[in-house]
N, C-alpha and C positions, 0 to 999 in steps of 0.2 A: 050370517054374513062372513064374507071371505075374509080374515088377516093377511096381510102382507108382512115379512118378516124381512127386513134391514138389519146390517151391520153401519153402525153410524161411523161416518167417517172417521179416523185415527183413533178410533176406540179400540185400539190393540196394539199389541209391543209383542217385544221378542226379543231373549238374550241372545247373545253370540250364542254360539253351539262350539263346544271343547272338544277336543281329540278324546278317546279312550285313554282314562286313568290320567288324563290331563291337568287345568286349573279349575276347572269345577269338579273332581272325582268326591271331594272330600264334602261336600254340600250337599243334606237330607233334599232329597228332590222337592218334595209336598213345602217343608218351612222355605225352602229357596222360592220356589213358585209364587209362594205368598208375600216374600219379602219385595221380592222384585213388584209385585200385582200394587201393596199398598201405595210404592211409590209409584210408579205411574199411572196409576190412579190419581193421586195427590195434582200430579203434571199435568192431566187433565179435566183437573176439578170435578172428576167423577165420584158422587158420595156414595159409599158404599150401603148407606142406608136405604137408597132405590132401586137397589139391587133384590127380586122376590125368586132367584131362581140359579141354581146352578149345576157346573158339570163338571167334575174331577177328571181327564183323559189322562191315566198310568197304565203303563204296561210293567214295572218294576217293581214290585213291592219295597217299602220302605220301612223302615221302625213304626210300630205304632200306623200304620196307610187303614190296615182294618177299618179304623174311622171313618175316613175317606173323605168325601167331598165337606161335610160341616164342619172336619177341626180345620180346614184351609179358609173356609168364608168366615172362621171364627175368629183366625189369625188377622183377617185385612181389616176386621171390624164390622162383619156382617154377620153378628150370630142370630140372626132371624132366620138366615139362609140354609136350604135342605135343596136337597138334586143327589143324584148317582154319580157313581164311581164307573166311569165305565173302562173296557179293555175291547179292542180290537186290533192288537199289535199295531203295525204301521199304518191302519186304516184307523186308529182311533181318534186321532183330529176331525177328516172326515164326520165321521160315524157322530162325535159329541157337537159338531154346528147343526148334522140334521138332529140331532134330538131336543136343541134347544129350539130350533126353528119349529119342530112341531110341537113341542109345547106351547110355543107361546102362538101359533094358528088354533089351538084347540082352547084357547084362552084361559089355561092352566098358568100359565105363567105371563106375563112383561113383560122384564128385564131379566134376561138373562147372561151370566160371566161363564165362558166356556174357556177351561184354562186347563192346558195340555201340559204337562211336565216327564220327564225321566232322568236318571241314569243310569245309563245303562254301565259306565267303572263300577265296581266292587260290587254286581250282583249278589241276592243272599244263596247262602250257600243252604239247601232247605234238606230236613232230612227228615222224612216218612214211618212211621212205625208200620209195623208187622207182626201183629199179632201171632201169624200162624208161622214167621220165619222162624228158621233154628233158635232155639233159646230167644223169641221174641225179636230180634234183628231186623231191621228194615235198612233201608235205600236211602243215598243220597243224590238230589240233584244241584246241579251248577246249573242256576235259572235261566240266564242270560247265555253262557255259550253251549251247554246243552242242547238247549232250544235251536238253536242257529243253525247247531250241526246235524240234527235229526230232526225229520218232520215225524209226528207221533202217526200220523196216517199212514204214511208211506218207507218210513224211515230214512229219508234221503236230506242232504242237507242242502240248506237256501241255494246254494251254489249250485247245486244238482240242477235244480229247477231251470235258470239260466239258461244253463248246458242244455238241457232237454227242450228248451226254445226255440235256441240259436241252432240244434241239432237237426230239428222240426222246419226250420224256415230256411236255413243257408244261411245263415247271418255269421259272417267271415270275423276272425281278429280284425285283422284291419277297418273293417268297415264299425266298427265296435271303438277302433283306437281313433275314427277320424272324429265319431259323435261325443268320444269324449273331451277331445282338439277343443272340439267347438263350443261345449258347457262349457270349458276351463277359460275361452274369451270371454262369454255371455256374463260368467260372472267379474272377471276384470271390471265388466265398466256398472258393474254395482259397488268397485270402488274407487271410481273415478273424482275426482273434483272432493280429495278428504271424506269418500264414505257418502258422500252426497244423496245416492237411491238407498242407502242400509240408514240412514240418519232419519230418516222419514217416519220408522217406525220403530226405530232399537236407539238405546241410548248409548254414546259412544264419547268418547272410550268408555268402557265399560267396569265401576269397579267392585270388584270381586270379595264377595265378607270372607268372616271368618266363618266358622261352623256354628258359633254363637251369634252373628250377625250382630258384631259390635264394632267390628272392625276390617277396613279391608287389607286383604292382604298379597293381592294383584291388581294388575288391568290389564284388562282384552283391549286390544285395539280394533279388533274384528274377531269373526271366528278364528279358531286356532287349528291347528292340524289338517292346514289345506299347502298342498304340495302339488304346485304347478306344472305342467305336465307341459310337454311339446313333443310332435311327429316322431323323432329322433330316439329320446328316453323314451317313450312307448313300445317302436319297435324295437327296441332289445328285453322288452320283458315277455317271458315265456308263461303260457297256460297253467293254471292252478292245478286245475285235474289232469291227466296222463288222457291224451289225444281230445283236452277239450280247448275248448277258444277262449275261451274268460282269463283273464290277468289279470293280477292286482291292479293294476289303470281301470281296466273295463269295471269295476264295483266302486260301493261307496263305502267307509268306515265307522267303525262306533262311535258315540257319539252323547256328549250332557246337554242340557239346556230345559230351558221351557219357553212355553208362544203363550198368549192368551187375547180372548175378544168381546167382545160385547155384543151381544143379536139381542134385539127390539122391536117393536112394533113399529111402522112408517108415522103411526101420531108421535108416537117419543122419542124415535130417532135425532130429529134436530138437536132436541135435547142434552144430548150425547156427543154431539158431534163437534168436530174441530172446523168444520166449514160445511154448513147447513147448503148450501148450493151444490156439493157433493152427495148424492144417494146411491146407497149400495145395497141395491136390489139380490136377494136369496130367490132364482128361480126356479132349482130341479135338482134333484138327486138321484143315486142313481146305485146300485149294487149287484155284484157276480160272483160265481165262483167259476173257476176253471177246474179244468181236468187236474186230478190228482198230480203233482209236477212240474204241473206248467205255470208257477206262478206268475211270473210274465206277462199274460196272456191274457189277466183277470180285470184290468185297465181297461180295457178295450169296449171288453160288453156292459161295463161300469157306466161309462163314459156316453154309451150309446141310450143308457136308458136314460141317462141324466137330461140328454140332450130331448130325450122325446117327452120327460116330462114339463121339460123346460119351452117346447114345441120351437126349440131351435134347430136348425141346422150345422154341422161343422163348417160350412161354409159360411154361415154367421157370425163365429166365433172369431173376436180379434187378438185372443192370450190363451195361450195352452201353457198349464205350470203342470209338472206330472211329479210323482215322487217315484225315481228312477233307480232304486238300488245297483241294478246293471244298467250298462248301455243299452243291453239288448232290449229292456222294457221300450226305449224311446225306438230303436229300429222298427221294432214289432206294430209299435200304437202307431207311426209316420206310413206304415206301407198297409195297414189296415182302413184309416180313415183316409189317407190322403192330404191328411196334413203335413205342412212344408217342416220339416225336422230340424232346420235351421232357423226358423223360426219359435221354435218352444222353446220354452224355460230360460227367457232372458232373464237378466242380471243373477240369475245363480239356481238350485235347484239339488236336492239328497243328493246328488251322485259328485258333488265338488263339498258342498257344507254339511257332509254328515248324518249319522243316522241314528238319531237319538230316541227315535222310535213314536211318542205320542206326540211331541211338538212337529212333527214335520210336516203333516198336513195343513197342519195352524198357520206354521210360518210362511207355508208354499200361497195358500188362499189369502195370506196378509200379502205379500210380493205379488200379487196375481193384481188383487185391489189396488196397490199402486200402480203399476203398470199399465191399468187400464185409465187410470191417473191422467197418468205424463201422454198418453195415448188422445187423453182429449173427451173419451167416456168410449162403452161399447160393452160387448159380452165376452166373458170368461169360461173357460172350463179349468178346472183342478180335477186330476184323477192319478190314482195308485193304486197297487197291487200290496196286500198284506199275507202273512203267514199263515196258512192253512188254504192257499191258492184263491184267495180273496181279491174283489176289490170295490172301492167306493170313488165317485164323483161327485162334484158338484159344478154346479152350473151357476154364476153370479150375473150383475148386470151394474155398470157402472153411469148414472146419471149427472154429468157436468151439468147445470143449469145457470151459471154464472154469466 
């Protein structure tokens, strides 16, 4: 018999997301995740003891992450709980909702916590033995901007990829500075009315521990390290690379935080949930790779397989949230599918709030779920593009019954 796999309504949060080397730099990713998880968990009377399954999404290694997903369910109070650690760079949000979903359709699992966390401030700085180098000497890497700057395939960096898109299609500065115009509104009125759509699933203001989590020693009011852009300030900023189009407007920035969710079976969901008359149907997933380069590009056919296992249509779809490092991702996916570009990624989306790498897909498919909310119910797509010219979708379905 078929399982059906639900996200129970408001069974997921999400902290603000900090600038690079911001007010969360100094906060072990994995104990932050956990700290944040216990308490809202507590908020929504979720006991951690019906929890039989879980899913670590890091892309940074941390002190001591080796561990990985049990010292985090051990922290919330779930040491029953065993799952993976999984890594998919910026597709790892994605990638750990389908593997909780198919766990729990293969009846390996219930209740599953899929909790996405990073920092990407203060990267480890890792360094390699070499047995055969001079006198034994080996190699160091800088995990986090290394990676960024060189893809190991191809040796070109994230930015390259862009370039090689927007080179590929015609996709002008300008038309790049206008998609960005228009995230930078979309998210405005996710802080409309005191935070009113960010309040729905993140706690606000938001206060900030120490590194012992005894004490806090800030508050967010929202994300931080978001700098509002307009037509005017865009067009005076010039191309990163020499004769390319991308500008520090057209990209998104580094980025801390963590998202987390709850996926369940359609019998246990109510259970879970903050309004049983809301179901959040898990329809389709969906995976690509693009041409060495083109990372950009990898959304697309992500997206299309989501939708056909989902036996939806894009003209079904009533929410498009995408994790956008460049403009050019949403140029690219708007003139591919035929989706209205001014309609995706309302109230905010990576390319305004940051790029903290494992939480982004989390948070994108939590904002998706509401949205489809305030909408009244209908179908969703989330899709992005990851490093190593990847990408994953997912395809939801939101059922008002009230």
């Amino acid at each position: 018999m078929s399982v059906e796999t639900e996200i129970p309504y408001g069974a997921y949060w999400s902290t603000p997301f900090a600038k690079w080397q911001g007010t969360l730099s100094h906060l072990h990713s994995i104990k932050f995740a956990a700290h944040v998880a216990k308490e809202e968990m507590a908020k929504r009377a979720i006991d951690p003891a019906d929890l039989d399954y879980g899913i670590l999404g890091l892309t940074v290694p941390q002190h001591m992450s080796f561990q990985g997903l049990p010292w985090l369910t051990g922290m919330i109070g779930a040491p029953h709980v065993t799952g993976p650690t999984l890594s998919q760079v910026c597709a790892t949000g994605a990638r750990s909702l389908e593997n909780a979903s198919h766990e729990i359709k293969a009846g390996a699992a219930s209740v599953a916590l899929v909790a996405t966390c990073d920092r990407v401030s203060n990267g480890p700085q890792l360094y390699y033995p070499e047995p055969t180098g001079p006198g034994g000497t080996g190699y160091q890497e800088n995990l986090t901007i290394d990676n960024m700057q060189r893809d190991a395939l191809g040796g070109h960096s994230m930015l390259q990829t862009a370039e090689n898109v927007a080179t590929r299609h015609q996709i002008t500065t300008e038309e790049q500075h206008g998609v960005v115009a228009r995230r930078q509104a979309q998210y405005q009125d996710a802080l409309a009315d005191d935070h009113a759509f960010q309040k729905r699933y993140m706690t606000l203001p938001f206060n900030v521990p120490d590194s012992k989590f005894r004490k806090t020693v800030a508050v967010l009011e929202s994300d931080e390290g978001i700098y509002p852009s307009n037509p005017d300030k865009l067009a005076t900023l010039k191309p990163v690379l020499e004769d390319g189009s991308v500008t520090f407007g057209g990209q998104t920035h580094p980025a801390d935080g963590n998202s987390c969710l709850i996926v369940t079976t359609s019998d246990k969901a109510p259970a879970f949930s903050q309004n049983s008359d809301i179901r959040i149907k898990v329809l389709g997933f969906g995976h690509a790779r693009a041409e060495n380069g083109y990372m950009p590009e990898a959304p697309v056919p992500a997206a299309k397989k989501a939708l056909a296992q989902a036996d939806v249509d894009i003209k079904g779809i009533s929410a498009v949230k995408t994790h956008n490092p460049f403009a050019v991702n949403d140029i690219y996916f708007a003139r591919e599918t035929g989706y209205d570009i001014n309609k995706m990624n309302n109230y905010g989306c990576t390319l305004v709030w940051g790029h903290p790498q494992a939480p982004m897909g989390t948070r994108g498919i939590i904002e998706l779920i509401e949205e489809l909310v305030i909408l009244g119910g209908g179908r969703g797509l989330f899709t992005g593009c990851a490093a190593g010219d990847t990408g994953m979708a997912v395809v939801i379905e939101v059922e008002d019954n009230a």
